[in-house]
C-alpha positions in Angstrom: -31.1 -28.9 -33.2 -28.5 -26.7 -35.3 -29.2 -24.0 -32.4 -28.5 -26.4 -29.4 -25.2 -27.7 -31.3 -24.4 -23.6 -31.8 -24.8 -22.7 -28.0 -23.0 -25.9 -27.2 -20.5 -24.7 -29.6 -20.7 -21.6 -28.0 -20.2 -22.6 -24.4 -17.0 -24.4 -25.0 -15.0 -22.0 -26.9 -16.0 -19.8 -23.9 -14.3 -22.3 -21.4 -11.3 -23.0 -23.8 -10.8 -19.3 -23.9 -11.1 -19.1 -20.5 -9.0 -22.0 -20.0 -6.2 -20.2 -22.5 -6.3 -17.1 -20.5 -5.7 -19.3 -16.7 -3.0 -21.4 -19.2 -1.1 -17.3 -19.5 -1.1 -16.8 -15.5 1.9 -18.6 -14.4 2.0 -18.0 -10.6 0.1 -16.3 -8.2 1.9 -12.7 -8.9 0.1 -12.3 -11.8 -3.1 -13.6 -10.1 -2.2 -10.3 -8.1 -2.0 -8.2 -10.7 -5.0 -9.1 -12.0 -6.5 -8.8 -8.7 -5.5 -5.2 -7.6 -6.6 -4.3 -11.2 -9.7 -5.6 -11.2 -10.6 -4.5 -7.7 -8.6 -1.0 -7.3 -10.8 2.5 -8.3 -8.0 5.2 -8.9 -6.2 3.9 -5.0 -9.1 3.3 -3.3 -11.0 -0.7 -3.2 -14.3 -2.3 -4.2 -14.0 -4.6 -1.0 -17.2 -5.9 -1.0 -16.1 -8.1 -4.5 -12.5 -8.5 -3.9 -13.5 -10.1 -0.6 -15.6 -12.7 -3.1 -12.4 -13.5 -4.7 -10.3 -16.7 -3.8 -7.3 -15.0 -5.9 -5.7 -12.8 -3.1 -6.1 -15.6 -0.8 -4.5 -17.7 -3.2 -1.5 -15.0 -3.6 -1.6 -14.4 0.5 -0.3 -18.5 0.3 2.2 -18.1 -2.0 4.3 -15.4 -0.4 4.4 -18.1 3.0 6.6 -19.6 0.1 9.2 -17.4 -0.6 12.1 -16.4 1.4 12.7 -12.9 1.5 16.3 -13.0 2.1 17.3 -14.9 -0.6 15.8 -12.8 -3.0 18.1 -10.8 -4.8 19.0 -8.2 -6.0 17.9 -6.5 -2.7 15.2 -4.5 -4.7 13.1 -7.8 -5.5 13.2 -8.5 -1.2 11.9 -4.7 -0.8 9.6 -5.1 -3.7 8.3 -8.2 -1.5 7.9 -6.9 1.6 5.7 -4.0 0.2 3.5 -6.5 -1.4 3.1 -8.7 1.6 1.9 -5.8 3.4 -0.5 -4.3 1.0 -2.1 -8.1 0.5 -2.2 -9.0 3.5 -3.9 -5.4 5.0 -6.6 -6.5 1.9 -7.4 -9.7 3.4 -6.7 -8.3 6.9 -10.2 -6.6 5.7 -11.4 -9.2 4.0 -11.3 -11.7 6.9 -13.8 -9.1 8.7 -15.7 -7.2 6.3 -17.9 -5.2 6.4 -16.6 -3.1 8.6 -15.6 0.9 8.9 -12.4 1.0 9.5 -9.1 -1.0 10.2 -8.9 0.5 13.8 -12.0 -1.6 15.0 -9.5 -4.7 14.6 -8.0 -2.8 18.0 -8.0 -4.1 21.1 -6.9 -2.9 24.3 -7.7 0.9 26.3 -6.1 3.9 24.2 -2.5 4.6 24.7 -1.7 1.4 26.5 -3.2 -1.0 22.8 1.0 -0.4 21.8 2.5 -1.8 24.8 0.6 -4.8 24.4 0.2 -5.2 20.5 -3.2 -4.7 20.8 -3.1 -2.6 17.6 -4.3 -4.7 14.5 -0.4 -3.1 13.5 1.0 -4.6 16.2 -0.6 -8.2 16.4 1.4 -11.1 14.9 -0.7 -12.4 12.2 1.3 -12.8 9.4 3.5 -15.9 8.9 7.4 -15.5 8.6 8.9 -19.3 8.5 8.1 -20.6 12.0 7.3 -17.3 13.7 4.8 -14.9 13.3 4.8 -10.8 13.0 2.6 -8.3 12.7 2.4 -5.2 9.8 4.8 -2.9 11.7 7.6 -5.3 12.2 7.3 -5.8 8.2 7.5 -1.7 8.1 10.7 -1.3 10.9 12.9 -4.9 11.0 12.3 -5.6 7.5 11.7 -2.5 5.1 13.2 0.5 6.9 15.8 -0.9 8.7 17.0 -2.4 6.0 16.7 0.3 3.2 16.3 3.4 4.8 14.1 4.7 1.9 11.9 7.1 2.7 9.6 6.6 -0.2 8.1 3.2 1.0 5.9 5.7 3.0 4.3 6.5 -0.1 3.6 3.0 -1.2 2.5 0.9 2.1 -1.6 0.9 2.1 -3.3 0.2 5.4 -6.9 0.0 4.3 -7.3 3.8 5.5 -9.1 6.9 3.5 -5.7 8.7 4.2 -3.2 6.4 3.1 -1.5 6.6 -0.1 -3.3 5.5 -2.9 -3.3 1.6 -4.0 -1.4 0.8 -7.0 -3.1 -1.2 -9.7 -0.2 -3.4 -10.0 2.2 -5.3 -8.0 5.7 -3.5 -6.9 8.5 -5.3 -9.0 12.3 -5.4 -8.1 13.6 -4.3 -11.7 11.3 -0.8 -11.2 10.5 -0.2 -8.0 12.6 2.9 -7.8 10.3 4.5 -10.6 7.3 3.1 -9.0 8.1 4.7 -5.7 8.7 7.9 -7.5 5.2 8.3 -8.9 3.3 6.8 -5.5 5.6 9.9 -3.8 3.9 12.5 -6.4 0.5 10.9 -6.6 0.6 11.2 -2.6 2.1 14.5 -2.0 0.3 16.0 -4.9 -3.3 14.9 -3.9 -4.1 18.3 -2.4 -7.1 16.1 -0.1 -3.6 14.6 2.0 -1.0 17.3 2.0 -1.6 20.9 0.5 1.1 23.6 0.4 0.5 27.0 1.0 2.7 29.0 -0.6 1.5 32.5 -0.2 1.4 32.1 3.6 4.3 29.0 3.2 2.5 26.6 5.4 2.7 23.2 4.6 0.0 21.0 6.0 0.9 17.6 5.8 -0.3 13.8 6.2 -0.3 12.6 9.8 2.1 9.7 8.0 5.2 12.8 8.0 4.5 13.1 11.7 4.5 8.9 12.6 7.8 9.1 10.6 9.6 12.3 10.8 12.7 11.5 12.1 13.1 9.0 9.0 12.4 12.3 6.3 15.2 14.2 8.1 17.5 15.3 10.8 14.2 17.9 11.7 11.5 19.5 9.7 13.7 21.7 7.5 14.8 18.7 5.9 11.9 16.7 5.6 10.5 19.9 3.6 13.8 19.9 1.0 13.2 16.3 1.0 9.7 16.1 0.0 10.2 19.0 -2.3 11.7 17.2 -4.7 7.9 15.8 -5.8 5.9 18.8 -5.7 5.5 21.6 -8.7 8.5 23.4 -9.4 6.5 26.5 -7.8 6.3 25.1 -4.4 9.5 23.4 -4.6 11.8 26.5 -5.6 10.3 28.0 -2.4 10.8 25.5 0.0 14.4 25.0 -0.8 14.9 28.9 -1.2 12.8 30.2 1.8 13.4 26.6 4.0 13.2 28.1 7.3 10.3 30.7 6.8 8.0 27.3 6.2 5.4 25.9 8.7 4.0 22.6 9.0 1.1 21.6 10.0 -0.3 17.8 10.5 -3.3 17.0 9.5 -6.1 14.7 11.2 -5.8 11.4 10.1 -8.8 9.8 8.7 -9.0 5.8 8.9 -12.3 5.3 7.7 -12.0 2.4 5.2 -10.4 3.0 1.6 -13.5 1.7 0.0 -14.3 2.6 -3.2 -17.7 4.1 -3.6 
């Protein structure tokens, strides 16, 4: 009897703890939070039990909610718009898993899948009031055209190998700016993505520099000084003071699924 009343005893302080921790999360941002930290293996994602989770569906709802444009300061709307597209390229996955790679959301022939939007990039999938739009029209009308910040590159996550890694936490209006900074060294530092030859002074970068190079700089010397400013104090003293001996090279892109092994 006294061990029945003990495990019943047992059982509810379990659910009123649990219940005390739910009581703490007081909207679906922090439900976030919890998710890409539960979920999220140094950038890349254990899909197969985040896609188990109601959580980031839950959090996928709430941004239908908000109104981007009324958010201010303007850091909280970017801050937003890089969270709606690193949830919703999650659940993107989630809505088709298991699967190898974003790309086999594609539809469409090769070079003629842009004209018609048959890029999972392209299609118009994610609500925006009445309308819908797809992941790139979050990345050009809303983020760049907008902000003109060259570091979002370093922090928008399309479910790819060779994207930038996933941060463990949501991206916050107040520090965004610091958070940017580090996604910008964790990226170009991770010698797997870009890797700078100095002896020869050959920089081989991500295929992301190439899709956006006009956005780094007026031409390649000044995407290098750009991008110098988050590398070692070696490489970066180099590129600035030998600019235009530097080559760069872009990489292969590999979209095989950011999936944490």
């Amino acid at each position: 009897m006294r061990l029945k009343l003990l495990f019943s005893f047992l059982i509810i302080a379990l659910l009123l703890t649990d219940y005390a921790v739910q009581a703490q999360i007081r909207n679906p941002q922090d439900l976030y939070d919890l998710v890409l930290k539960k979920y999220d293996k140094f950038g890349y994602v254990k899909y197969k039990e985040l896609c188990g989770d109601s959580r980031l569906a839950e959090y996928v709802c709430y941004l239908k909610t908000i109104d981007p444009e009324k958010l201010t300061p303007a850091s909280d709307e970017l801050a937003y718009w890089i969270n709606e597209y690193n949830a919703f390229s999650l659940k993107l996955i989630c809505d088709h898993y298991p699967l190898k790679s974003i790309n086999d959301l594609n539809t469409g022939i090769g070079i003629l899948r842009p004209l018609f939007g048959a890029t999972v990039m392209d299609k118009k999938l994610i609500p925006y009031g009445k309308d819908l739009i797809s992941l790139n029209d979050i990345v050009k009308k809303e983020i760049w055209a907008k902000y003109k910040d060259p570091r979002i590159y370093f922090a928008l996550v399309f479910a790819a190998k060779d994207c930038p890694p996933l941060r463990d936490e949501q991206y916050e209006g107040d520090k965004i700016s610091m958070q940017l900074n580090e996604q910008a060294r964790l990226f170009l530092n991770d010698t797997t993505k870009n890797y700078f030859d100095v002896k020869n002074r050959i920089a081989y970068l991500s295929s992301i520099f190439q899709w956006h190079e006009n956005d780094f700089g007026k031409n390649r010397e000044e995407m290098l000084i750009y991008i110098s400013r988050f590398l070692p104090k070696n490489i970066s003293s180099d590129i600035i003071s030998f600019t235009k001996k530097w080559d760069v090279v872009y990489k292969d892109f590999n979209w095989s699924l950011n999936e944490a092994n």
